[in-house]
PQR file with spaces between the fields and no chain letter, atoms N, CA, C, O and H, PARSE charges and radii, in Angstrom:
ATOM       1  N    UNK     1      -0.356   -3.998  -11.983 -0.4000 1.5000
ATOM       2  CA   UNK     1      -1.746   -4.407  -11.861 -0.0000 2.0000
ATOM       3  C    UNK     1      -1.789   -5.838  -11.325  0.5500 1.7000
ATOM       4  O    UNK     1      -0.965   -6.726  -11.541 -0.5500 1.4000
ATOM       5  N    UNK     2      -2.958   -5.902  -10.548 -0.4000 1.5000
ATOM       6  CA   UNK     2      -2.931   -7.256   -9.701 -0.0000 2.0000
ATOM       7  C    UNK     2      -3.480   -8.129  -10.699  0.5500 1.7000
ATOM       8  O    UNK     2      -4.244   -7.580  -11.493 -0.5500 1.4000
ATOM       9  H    UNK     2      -3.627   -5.180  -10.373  0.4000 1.0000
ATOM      10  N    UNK     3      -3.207   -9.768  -10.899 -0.4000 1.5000
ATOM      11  CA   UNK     3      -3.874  -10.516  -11.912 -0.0000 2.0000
ATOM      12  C    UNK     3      -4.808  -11.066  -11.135  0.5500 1.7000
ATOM      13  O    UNK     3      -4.427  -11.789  -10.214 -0.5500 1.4000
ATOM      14  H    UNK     3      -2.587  -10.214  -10.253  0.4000 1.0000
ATOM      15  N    UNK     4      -5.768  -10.912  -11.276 -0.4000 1.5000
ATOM      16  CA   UNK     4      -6.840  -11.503  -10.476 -0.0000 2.0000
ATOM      17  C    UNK     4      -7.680  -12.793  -10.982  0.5500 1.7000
ATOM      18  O    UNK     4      -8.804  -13.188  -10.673 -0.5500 1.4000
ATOM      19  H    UNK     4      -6.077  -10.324  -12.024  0.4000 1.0000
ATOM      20  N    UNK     5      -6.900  -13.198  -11.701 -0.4000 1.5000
ATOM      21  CA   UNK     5      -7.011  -14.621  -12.504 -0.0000 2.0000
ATOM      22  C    UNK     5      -6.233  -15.526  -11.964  0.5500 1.7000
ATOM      23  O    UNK     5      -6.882  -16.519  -11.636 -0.5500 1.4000
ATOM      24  H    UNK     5      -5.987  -12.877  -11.952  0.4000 1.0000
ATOM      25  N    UNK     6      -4.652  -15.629  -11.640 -0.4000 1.5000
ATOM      26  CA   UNK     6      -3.558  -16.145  -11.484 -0.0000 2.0000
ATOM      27  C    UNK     6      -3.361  -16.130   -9.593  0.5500 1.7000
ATOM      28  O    UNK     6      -2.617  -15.520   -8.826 -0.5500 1.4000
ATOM      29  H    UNK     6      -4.125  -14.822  -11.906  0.4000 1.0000
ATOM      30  N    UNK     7      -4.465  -17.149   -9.423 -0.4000 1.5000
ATOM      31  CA   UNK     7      -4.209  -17.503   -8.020 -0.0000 2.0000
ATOM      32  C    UNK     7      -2.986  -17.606   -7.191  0.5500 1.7000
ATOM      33  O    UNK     7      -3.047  -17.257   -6.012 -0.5500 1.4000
ATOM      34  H    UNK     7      -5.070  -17.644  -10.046  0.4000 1.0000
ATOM      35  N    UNK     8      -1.817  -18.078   -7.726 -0.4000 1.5000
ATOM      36  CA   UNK     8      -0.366  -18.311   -7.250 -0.0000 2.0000
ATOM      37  C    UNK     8       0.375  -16.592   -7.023  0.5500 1.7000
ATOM      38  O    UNK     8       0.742  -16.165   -5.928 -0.5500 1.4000
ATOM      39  H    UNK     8      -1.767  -18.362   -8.683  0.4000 1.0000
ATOM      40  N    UNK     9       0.440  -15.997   -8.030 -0.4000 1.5000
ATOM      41  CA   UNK     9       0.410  -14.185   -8.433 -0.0000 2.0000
ATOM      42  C    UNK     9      -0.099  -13.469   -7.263  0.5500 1.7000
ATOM      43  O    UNK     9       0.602  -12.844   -6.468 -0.5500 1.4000
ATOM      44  H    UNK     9       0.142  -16.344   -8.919  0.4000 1.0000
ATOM      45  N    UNK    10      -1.433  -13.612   -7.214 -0.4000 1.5000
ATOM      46  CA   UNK    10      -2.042  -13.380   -6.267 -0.0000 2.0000
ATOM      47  C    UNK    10      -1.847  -13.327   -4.968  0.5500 1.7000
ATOM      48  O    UNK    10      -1.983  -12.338   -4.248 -0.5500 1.4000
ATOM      49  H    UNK    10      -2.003  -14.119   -7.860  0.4000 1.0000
ATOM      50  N    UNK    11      -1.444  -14.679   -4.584 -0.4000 1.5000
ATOM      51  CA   UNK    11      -1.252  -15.300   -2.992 -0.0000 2.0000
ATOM      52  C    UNK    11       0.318  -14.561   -3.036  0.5500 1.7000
ATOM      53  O    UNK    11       0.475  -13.970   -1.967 -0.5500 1.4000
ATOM      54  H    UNK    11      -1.334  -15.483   -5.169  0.4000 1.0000
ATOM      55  N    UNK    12       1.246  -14.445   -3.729 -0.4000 1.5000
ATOM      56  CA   UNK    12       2.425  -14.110   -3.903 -0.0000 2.0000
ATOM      57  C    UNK    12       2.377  -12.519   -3.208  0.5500 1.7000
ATOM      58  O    UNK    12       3.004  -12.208   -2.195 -0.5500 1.4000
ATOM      59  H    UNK    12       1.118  -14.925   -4.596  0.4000 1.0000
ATOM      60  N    UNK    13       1.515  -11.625   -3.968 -0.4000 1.5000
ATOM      61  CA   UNK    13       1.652  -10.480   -3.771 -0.0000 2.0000
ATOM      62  C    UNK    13       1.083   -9.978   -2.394  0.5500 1.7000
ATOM      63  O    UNK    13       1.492   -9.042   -1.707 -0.5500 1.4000
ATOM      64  H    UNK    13       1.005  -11.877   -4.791  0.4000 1.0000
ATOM      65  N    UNK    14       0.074  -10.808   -2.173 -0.4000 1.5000
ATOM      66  CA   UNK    14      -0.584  -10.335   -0.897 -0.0000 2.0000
ATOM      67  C    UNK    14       0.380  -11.043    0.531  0.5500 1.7000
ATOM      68  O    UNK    14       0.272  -10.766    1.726 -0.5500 1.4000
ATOM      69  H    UNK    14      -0.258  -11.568   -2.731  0.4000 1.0000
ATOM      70  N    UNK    15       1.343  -12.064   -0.179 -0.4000 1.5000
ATOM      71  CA   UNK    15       2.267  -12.256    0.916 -0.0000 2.0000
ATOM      72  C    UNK    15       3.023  -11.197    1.292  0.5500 1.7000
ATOM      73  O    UNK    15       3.166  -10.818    2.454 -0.5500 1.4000
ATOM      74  H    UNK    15       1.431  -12.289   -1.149  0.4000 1.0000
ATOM      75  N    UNK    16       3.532  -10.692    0.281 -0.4000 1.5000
ATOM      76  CA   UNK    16       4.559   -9.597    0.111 -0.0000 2.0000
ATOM      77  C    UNK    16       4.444   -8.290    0.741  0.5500 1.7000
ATOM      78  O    UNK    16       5.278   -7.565    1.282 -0.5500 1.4000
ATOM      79  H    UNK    16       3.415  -11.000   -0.663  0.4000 1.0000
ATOM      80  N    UNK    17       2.918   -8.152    0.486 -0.4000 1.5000
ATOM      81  CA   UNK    17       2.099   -7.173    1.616 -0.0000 2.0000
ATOM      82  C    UNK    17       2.309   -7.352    3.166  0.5500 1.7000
ATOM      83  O    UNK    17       2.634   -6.415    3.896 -0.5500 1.4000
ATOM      84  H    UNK    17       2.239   -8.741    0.047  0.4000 1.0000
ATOM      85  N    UNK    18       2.154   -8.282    3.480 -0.4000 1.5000
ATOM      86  CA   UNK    18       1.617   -9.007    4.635 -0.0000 2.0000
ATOM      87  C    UNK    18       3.069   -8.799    5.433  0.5500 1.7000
ATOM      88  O    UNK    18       3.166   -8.394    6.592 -0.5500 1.4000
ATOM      89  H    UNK    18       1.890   -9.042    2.887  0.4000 1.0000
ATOM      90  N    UNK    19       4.422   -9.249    4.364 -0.4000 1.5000
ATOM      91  CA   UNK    19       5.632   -9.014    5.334 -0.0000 2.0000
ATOM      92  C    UNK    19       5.793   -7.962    5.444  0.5500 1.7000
ATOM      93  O    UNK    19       6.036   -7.612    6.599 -0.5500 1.4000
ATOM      94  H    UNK    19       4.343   -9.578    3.423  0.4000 1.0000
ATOM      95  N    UNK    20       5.752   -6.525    4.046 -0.4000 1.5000
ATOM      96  CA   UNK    20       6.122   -5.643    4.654 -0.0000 2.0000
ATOM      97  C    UNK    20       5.893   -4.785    5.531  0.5500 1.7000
ATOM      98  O    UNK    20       6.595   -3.906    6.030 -0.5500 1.4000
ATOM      99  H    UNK    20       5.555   -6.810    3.108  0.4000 1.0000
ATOM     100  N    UNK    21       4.130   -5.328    5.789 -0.4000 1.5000
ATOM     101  CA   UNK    21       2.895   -4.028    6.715 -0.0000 2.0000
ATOM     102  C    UNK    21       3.771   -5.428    8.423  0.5500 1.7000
ATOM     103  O    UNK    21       3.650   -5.080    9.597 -0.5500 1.4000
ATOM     104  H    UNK    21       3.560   -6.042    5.383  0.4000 1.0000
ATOM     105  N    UNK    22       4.129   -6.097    8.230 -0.4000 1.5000
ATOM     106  CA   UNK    22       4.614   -6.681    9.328 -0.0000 2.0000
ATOM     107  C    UNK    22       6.014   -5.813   10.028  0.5500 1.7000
ATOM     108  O    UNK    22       6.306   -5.560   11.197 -0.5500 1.4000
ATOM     109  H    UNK    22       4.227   -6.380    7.276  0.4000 1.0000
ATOM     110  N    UNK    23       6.503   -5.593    9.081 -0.4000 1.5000
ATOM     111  CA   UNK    23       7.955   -5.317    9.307 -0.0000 2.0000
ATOM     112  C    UNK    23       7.947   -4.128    9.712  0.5500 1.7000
ATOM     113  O    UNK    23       8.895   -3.770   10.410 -0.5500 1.4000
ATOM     114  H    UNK    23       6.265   -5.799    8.132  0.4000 1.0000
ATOM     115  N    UNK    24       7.005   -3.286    9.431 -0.4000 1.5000
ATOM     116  CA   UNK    24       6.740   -1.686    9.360 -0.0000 2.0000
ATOM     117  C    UNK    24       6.768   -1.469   11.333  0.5500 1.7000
ATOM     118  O    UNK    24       7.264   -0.528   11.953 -0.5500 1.4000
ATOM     119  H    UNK    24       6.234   -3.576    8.864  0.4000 1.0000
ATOM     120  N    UNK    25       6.350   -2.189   11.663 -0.4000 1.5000
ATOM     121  CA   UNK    25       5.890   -2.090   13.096 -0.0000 2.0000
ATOM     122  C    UNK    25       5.322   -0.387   13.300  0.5500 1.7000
ATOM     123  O    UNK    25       5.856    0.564   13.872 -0.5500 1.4000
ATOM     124  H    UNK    25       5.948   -2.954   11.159  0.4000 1.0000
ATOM     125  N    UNK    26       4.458   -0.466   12.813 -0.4000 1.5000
ATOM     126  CA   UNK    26       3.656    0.872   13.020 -0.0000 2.0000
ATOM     127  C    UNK    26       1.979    0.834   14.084  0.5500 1.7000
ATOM     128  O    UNK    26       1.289   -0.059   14.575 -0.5500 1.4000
ATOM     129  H    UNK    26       4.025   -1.238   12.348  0.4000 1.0000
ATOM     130  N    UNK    27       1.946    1.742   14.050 -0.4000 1.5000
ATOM     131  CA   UNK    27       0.329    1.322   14.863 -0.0000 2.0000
ATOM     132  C    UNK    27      -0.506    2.974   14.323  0.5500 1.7000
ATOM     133  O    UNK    27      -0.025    3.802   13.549 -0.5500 1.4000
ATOM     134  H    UNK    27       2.506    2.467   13.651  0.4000 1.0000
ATOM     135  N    UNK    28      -1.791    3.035   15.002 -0.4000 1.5000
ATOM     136  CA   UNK    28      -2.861    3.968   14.911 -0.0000 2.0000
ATOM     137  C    UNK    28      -1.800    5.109   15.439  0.5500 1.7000
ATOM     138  O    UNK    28      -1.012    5.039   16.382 -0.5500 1.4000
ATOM     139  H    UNK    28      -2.182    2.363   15.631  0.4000 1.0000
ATOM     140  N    UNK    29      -2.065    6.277   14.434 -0.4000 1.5000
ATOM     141  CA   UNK    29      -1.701    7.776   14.837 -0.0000 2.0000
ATOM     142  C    UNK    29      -0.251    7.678   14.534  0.5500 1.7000
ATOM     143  O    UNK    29       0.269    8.730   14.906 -0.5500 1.4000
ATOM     144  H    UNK    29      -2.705    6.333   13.667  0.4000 1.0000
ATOM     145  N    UNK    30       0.705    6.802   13.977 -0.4000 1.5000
ATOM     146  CA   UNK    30       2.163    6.996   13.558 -0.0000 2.0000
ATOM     147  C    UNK    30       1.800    7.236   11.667  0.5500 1.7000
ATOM     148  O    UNK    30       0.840    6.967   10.944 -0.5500 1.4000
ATOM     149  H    UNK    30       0.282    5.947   13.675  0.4000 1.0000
ATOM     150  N    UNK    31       3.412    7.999   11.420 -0.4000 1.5000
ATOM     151  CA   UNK    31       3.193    8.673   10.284 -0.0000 2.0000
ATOM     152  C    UNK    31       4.038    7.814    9.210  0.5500 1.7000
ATOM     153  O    UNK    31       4.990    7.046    9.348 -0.5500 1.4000
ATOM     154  H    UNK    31       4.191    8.218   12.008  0.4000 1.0000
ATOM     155  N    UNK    32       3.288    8.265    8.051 -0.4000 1.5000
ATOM     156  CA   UNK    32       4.108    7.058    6.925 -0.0000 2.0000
ATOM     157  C    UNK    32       4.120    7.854    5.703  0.5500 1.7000
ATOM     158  O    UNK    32       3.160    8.583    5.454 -0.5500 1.4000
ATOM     159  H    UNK    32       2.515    8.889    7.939  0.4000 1.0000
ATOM     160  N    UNK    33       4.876    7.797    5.109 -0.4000 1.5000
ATOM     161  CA   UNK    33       5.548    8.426    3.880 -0.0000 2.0000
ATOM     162  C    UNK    33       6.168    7.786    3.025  0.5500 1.7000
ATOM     163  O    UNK    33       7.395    7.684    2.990 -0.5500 1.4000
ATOM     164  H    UNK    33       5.656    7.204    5.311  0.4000 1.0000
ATOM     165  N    UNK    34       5.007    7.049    1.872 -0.4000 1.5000
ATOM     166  CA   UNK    34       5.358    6.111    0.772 -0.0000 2.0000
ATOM     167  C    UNK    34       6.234    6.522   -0.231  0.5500 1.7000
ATOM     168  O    UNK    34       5.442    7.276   -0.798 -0.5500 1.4000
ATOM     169  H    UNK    34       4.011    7.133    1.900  0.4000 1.0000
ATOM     170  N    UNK    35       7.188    6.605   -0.847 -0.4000 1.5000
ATOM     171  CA   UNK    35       7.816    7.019   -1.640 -0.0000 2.0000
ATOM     172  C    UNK    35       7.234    5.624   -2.784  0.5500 1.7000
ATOM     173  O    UNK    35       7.111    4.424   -2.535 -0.5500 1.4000
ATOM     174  H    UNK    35       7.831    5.993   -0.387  0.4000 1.0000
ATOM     175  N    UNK    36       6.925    6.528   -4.281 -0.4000 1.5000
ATOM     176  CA   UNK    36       6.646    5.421   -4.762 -0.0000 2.0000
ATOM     177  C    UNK    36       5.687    4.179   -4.793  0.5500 1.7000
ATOM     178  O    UNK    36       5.901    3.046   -5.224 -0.5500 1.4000
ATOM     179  H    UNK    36       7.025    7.502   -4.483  0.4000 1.0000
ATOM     180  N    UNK    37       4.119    4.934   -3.978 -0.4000 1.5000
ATOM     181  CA   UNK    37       3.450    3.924   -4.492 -0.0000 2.0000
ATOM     182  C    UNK    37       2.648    3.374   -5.090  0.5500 1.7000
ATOM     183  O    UNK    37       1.667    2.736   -4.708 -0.5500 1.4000
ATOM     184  H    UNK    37       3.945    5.854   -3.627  0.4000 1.0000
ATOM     185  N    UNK    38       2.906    3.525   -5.766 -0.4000 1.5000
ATOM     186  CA   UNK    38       2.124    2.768   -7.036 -0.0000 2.0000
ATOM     187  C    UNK    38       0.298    3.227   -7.056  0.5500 1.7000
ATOM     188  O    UNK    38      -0.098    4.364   -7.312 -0.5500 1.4000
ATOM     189  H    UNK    38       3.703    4.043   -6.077  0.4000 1.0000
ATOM     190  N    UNK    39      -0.358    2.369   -6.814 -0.4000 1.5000
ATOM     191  CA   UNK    39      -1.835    2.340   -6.897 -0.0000 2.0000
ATOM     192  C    UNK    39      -2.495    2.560   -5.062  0.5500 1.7000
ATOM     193  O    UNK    39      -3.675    2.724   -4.751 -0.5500 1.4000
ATOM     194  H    UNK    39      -0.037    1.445   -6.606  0.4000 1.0000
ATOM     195  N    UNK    40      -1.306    2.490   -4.126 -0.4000 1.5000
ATOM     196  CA   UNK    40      -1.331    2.518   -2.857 -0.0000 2.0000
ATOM     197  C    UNK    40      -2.160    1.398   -2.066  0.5500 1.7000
ATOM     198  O    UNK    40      -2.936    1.514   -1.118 -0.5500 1.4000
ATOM     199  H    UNK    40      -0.347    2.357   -4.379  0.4000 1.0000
ATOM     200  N    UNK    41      -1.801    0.461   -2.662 -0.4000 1.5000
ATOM     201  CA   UNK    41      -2.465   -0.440   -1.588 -0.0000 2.0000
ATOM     202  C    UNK    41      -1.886   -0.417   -0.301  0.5500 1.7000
ATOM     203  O    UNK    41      -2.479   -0.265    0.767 -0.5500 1.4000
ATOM     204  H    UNK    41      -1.171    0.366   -3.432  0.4000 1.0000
ATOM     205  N    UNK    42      -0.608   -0.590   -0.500 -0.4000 1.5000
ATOM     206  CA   UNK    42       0.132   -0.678    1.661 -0.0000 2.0000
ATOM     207  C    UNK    42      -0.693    0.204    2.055  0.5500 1.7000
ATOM     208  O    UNK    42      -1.414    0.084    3.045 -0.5500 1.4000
ATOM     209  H    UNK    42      -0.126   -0.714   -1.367  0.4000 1.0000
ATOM     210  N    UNK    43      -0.639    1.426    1.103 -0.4000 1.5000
ATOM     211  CA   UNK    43      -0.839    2.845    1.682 -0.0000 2.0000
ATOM     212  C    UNK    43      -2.486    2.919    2.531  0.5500 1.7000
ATOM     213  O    UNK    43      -2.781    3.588    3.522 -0.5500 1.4000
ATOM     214  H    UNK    43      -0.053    1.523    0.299  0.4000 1.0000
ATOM     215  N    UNK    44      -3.306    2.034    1.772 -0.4000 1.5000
ATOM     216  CA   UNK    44      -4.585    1.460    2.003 -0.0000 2.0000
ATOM     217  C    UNK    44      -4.841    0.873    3.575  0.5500 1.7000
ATOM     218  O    UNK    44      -5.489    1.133    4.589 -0.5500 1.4000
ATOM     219  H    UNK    44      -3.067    1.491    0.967  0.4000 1.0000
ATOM     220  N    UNK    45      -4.118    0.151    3.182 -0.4000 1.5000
ATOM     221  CA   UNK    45      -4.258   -0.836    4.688 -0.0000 2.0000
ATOM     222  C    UNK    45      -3.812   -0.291    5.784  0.5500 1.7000
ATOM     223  O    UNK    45      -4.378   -0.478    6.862 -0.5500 1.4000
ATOM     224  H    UNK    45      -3.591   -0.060    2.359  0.4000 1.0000
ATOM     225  N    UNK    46      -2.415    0.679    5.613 -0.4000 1.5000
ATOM     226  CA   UNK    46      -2.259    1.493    6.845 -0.0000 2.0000
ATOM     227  C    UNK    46      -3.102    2.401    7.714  0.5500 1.7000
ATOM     228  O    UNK    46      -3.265    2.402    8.934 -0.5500 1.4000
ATOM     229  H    UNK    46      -1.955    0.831    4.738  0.4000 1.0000
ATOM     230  N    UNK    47      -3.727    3.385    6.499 -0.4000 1.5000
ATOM     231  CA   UNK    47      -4.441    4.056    6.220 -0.0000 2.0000
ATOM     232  C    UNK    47      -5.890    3.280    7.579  0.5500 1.7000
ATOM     233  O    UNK    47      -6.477    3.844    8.502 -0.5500 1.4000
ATOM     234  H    UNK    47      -3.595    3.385    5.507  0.4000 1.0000
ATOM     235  N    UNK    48      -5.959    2.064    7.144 -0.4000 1.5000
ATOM     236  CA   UNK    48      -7.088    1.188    7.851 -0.0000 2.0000
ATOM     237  C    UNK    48      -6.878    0.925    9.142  0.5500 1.7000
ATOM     238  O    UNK    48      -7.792    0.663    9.924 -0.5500 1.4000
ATOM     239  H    UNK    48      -5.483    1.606    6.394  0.4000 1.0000
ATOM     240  N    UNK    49      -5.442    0.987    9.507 -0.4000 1.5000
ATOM     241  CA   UNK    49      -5.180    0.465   10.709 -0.0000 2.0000
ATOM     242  C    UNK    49      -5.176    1.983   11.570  0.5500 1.7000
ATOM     243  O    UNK    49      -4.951    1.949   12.779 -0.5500 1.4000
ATOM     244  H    UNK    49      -4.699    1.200    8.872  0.4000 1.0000
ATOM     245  N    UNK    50      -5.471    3.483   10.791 -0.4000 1.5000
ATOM     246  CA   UNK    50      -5.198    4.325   11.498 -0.0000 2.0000
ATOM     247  C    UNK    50      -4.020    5.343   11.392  0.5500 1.7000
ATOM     248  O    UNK    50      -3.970    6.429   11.969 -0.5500 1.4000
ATOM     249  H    UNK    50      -5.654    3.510    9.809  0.4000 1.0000
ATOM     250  N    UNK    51      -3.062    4.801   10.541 -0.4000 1.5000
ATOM     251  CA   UNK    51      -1.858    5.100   10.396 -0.0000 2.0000
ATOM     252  C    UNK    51      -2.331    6.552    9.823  0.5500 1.7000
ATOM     253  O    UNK    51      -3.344    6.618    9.126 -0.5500 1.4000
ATOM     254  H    UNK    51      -3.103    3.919   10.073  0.4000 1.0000
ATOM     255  N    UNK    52      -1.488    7.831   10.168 -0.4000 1.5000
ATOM     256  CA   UNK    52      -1.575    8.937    8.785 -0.0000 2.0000
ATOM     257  C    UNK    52      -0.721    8.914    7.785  0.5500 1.7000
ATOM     258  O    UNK    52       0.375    9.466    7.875 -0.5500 1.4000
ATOM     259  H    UNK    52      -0.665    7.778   10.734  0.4000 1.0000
ATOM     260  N    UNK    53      -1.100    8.303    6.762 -0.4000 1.5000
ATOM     261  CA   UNK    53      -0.448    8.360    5.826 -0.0000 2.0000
ATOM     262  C    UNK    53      -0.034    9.532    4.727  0.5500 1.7000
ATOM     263  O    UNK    53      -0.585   10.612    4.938 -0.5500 1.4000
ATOM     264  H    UNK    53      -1.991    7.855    6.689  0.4000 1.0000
ATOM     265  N    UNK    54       0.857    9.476    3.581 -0.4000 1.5000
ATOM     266  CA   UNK    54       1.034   10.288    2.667 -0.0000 2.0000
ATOM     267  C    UNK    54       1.736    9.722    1.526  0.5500 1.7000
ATOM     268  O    UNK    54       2.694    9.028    1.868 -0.5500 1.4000
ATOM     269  H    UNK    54       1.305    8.598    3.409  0.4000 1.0000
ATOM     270  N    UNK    55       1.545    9.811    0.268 -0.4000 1.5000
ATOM     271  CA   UNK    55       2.309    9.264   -0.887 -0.0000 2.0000
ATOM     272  C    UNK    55       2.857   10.092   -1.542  0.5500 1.7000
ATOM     273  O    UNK    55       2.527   11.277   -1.563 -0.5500 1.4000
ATOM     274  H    UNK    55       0.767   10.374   -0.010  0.4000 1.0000
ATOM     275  N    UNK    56       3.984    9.481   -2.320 -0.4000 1.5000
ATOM     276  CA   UNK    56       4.635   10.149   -3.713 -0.0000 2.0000
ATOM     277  C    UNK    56       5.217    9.463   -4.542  0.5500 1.7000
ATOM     278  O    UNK    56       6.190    8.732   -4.359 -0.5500 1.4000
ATOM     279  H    UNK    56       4.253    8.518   -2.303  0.4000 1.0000
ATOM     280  N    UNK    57       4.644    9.670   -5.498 -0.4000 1.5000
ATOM     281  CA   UNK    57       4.838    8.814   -6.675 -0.0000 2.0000
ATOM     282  C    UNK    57       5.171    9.605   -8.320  0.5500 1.7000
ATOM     283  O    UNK    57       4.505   10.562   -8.715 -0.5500 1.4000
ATOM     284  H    UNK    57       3.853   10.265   -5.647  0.4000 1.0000
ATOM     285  N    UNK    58       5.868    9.225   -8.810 -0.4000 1.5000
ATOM     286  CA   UNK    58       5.925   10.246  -10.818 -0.0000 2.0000
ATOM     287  C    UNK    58       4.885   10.231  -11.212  0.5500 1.7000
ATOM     288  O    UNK    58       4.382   11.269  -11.643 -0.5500 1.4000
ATOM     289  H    UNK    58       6.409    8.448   -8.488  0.4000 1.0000
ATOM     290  N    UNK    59       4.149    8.947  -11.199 -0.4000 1.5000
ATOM     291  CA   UNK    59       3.028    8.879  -11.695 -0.0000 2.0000
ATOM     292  C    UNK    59       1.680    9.343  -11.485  0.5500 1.7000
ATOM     293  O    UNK    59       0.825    8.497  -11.224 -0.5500 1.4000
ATOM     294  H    UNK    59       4.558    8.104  -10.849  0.4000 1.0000
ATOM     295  N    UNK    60       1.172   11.286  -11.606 -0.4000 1.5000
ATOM     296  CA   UNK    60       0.598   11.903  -11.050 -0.0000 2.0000
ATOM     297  C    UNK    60      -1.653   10.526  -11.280  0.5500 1.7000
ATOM     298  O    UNK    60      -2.717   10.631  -10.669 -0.5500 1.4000
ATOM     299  H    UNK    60       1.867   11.973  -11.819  0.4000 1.0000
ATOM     300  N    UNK    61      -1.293    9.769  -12.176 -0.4000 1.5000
ATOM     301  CA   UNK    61      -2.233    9.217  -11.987 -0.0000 2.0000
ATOM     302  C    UNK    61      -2.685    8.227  -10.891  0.5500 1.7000
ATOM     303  O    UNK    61      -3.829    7.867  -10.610 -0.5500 1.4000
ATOM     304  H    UNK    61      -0.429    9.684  -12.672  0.4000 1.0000
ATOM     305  N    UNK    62      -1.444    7.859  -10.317 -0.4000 1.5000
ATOM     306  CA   UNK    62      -1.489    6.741   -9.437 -0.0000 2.0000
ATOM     307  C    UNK    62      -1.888    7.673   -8.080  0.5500 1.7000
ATOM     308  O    UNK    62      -2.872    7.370   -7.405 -0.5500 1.4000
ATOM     309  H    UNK    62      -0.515    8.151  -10.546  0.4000 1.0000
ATOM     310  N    UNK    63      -1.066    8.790   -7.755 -0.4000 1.5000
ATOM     311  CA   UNK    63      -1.812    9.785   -6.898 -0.0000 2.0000
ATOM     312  C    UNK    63      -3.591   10.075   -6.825  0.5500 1.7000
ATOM     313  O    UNK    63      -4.303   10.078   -5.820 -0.5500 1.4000
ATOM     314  H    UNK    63      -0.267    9.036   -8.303  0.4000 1.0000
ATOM     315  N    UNK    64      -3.958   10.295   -8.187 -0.4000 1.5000
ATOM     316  CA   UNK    64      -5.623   10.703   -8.395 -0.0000 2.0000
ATOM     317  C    UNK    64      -5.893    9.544   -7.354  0.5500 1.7000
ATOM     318  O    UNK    64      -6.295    9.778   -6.214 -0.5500 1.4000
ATOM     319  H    UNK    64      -3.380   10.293   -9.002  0.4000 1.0000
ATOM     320  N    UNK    65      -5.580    7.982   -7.950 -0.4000 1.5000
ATOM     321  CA   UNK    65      -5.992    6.619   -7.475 -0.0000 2.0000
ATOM     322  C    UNK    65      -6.169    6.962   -6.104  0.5500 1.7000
ATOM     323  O    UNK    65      -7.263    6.929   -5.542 -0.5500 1.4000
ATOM     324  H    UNK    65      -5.253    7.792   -8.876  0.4000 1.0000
ATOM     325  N    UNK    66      -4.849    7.367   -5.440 -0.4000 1.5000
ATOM     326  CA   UNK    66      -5.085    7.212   -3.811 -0.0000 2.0000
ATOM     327  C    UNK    66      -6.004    7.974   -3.388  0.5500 1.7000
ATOM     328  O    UNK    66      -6.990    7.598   -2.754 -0.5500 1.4000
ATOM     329  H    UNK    66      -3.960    7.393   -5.897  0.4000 1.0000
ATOM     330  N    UNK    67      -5.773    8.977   -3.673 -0.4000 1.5000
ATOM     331  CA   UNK    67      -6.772   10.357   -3.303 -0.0000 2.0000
ATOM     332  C    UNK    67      -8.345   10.198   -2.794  0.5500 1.7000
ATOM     333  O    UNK    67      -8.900   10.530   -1.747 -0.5500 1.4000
ATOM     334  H    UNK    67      -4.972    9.282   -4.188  0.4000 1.0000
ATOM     335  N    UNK    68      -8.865    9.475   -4.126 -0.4000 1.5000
ATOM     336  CA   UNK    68     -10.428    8.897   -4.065 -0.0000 2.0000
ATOM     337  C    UNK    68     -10.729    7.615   -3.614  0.5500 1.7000
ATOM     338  O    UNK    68     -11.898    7.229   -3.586 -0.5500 1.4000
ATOM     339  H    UNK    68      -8.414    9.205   -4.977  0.4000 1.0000
């Protein structure tokens, strides 16, 4: 869970984002297959840029999350 109190936390995680949706070198209409994610935010932003995405995760709740 994101702390949305803890400004430093914060800036930390959304860095962390930032390198890996960098590193991904993906664009609109390429396919992505999260193993593992969580609440799906990457999965979010790809998702935004166009990407088709798909997740899998143990945690059949974190799935509901992406879904809706």
């Amino acid at each position: 869970m994101i702390y949305q109190h803890d400004s430093k936390f914060l800036g930390q995680y959304l860095e962390s984002i930032g390198i890996i949706l960098s590193r991904l070198d993906v664009g609109p209409g390429d396919r992505v297959l999260e193993f593992g994610a969580g609440s799906g935010q990457i999965l979010l932003q790809l998702a935004r840029m166009g990407c088709d995405v798909s997740a899998i995760d143990v945690n059949p709740s974190f799935l509901r999350l992406i879904e809706s």
